[in-house]
N, C-alpha and C positions, 0 to 999 in steps of 0.2 A: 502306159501311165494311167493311173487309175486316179479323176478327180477326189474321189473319197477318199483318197490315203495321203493326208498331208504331206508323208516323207518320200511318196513319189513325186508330189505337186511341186517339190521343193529343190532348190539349187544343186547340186551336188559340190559343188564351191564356191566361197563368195570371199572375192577382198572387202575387206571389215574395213579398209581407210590407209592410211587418213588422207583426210582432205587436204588438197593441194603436194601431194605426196606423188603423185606420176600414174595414179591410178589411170587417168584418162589413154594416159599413153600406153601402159600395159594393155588393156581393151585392146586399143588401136591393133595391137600385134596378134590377139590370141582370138578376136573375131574372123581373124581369115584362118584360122587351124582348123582342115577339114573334118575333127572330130570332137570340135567343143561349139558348143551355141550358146551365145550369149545372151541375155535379156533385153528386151528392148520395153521401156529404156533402160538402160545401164543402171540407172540408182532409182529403183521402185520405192525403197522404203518400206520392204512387208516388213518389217519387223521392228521399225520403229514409229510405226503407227498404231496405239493400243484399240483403237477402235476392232480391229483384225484381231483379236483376241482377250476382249471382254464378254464374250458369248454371243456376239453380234456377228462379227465376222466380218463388218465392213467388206472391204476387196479381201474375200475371205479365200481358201484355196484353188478354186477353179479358175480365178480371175489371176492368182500367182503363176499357174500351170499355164492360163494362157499369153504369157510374157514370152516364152522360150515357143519360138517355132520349129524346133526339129528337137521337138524332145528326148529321142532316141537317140542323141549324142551327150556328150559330159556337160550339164549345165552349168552356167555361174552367174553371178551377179556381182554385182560392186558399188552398193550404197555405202556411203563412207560415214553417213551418220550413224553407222555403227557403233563406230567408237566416238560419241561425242557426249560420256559420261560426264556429269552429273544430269544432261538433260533430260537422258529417259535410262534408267538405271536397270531396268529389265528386259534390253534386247537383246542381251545374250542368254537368259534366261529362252527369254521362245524362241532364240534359234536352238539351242538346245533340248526342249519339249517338243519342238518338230525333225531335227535329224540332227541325233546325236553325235552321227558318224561323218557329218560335213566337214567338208577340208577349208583352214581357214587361210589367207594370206594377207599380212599386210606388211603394207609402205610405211617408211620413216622418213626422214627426212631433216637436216639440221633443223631444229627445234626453233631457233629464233627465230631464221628465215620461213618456216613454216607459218609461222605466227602471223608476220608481217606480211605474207601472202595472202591469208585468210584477211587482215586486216583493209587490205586492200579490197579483197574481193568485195569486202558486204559495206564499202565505200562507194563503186562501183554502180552496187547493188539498189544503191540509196534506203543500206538498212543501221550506216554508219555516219553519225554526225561528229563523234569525238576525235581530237585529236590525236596522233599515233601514241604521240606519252599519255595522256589520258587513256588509251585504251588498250595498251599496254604494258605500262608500268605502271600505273593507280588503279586498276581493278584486280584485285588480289582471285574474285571471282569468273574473272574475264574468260570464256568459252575458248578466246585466242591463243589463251594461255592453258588450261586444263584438254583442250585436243593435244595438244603439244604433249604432255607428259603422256610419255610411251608405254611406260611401266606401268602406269594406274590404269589408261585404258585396255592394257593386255591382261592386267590380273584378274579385270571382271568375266575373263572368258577362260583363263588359265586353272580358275577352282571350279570348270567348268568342263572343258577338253581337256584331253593329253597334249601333253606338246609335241609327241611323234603327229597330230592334225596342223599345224602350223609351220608356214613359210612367211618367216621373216626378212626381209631386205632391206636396202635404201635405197629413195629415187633417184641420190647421187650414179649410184651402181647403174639402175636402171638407163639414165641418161647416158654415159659413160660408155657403159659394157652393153647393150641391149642385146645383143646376141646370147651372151654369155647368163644373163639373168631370164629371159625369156626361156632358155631351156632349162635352166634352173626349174623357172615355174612348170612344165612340162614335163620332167623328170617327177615332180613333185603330185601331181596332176596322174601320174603314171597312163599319159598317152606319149605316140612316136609323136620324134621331131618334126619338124615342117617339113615337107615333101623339096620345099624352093627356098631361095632363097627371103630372107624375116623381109618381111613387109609392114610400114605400118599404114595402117586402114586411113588415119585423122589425126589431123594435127593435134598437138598438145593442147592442153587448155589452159591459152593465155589472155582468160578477161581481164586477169587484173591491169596489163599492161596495155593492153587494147583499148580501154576503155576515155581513148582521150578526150570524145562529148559524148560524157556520161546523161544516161537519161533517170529521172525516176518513176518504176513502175506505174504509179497513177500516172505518168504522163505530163508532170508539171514540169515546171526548170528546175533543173540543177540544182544541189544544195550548196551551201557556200563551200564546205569540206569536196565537193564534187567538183566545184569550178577551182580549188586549190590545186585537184590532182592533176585535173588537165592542164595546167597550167606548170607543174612540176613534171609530168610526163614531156610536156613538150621541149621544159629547157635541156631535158634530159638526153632528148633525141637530135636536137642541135649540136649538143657536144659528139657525139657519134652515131654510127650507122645502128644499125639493129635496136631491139627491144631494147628498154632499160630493166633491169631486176628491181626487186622488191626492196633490197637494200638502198641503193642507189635513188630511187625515189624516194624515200623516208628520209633519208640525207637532204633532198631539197624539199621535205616537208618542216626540216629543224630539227628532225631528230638524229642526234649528234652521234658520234663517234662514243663519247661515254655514255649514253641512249643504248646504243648497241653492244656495249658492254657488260649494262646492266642487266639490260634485256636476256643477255647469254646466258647471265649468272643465278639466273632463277631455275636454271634448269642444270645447272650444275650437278645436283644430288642425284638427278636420275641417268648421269651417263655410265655410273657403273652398273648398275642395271641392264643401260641397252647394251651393252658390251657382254655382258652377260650373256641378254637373251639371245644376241647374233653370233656369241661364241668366239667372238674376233674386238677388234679395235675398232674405230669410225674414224680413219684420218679426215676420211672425204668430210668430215666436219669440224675442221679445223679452222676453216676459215669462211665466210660466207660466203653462200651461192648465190647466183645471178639469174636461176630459174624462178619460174613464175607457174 
């Protein structure tokens, strides 16, 4: 690997997202494959940081090269703010200007419950003070909403790549099938299967549901949206064992059954689309899911 040559520096595949989509769990599986190495961390963000390619270079390519420790295997990465158009509308441009020939992958996800996961998460996060109808179904603008549409964030890369570079799935599958989708991405990957049997490295990534004394960053108390959640997680957890999903707690934030309706129906327009790009149907989003 040659620091000078950005398209050595560089990923040989990265999942583009989306966020809250199983990406964590994919990793978990394809960091033990003795012929890929992963980045650490997982979601660097070279590419949607413009400071890295304003002519400055910030963490410019030798600081990317030095993410992946066994270079000489199939690299990848999986910052999901990839696809989190309209916020930086040239990341698939400089992946593009740095290797043209990168193989892309991403996660889908039912679209509403996606939403509402993210919503949860930057509750959590204490970067969310609005209520779940406030934030989304009255911001027409809303980040919750526009990661969600699948088609819009695949076409900024689509008049970009071929689509023989692209693996598409969903994290239903992923959850579901993981064997079955795992080699999927390895077939795709064009490395062998796993020597053993799939292992996954780390648990999934369930802040949102975990989070039931949320803290905020600066370290102050709770917002009042943050002592809500805890306080809906918990009655949640009293009614049964396990995690509660993302639907399920929106339910004890007030957001109704016709909430989740509405919610569905914004994204309506884009399921011929993904049905399109996946080539098949999406039953597995027929009804909402329970993951987080």
């Amino acid at each position: 690997m040659n620091p000078a040559d950005p398209v050595s520096c560089t990923a040989d595949f990265i999942v583009i997202g989306a966020m809250k989509c199983g990406t964590t769990s994919l990793f978990g599986y394809l960091r033990n494959h003795p012929d890929i190495c992963i980045s650490k961390p997982k979601e660097p963000h070279y590419f949607s940081l413009p400071d890295n390619f304003d002519g400055k270079w910030g963490h410019g390519p030798a600081w990317y090269a030095s993410l992946f420790r066994k270079p000489s295997l199939l690299k990848g990465e999986g910052s999901t703010g990839y696809t989190k158009f309209p916020i930086d509308p040239e990341v698939s441009d400089r992946i593009h200007a740095v290797n043209p020939r990168v193989k892309l992958i991403y996660l889908m996800r039912n679209p509403a419950d996606r939403s509402s996961s993210h919503y949860l998460h930057n509750v959590i996060a204490g970067r969310e003070s609005r209520s779940p109808r406030e934030a989304l179904l009255q911001d027409e603008q809303s980040t919750y909403l526009s990661t969600s549409r699948y088609p819009l964030q695949l076409g900024r890369y689509l008049r970009l790549f071929p689509r023989s570079q692209f693996l598409l799935e969903t994290a239903e599958s992923l959850r579901g099938r993981p064997e079955e989708v795992v080699n999927k991405v390895l077939e795709f990957l064009e490395v062998r299967p796993f020597p053993g049997a799939l292992k996954l490295d780390r648990e999934r990534n369930v802040t949102a549901v975990r989070g039931s004394d949320p803290q905020r960053p600066d370290g102050e108390a709770p917002t009042p949206i943050q002592l809500q959640l805890s306080e809906a997680i918990g009655r949640c957890r009293q009614r049964r064992e396990g995690e509660p999903g993302a639907g399920e707690i929106l339910a004890e934030f007030g957001f109704s059954g016709k909430d989740r309706a509405c919610l569905e129906s914004l994204f309506s327009r884009d399921m011929d689309e993904v049905q399109s790009l996946l080539g098949r149907s999406v039953p597995e989003w027929a009804s909402p899911g329970r993951e987080d």
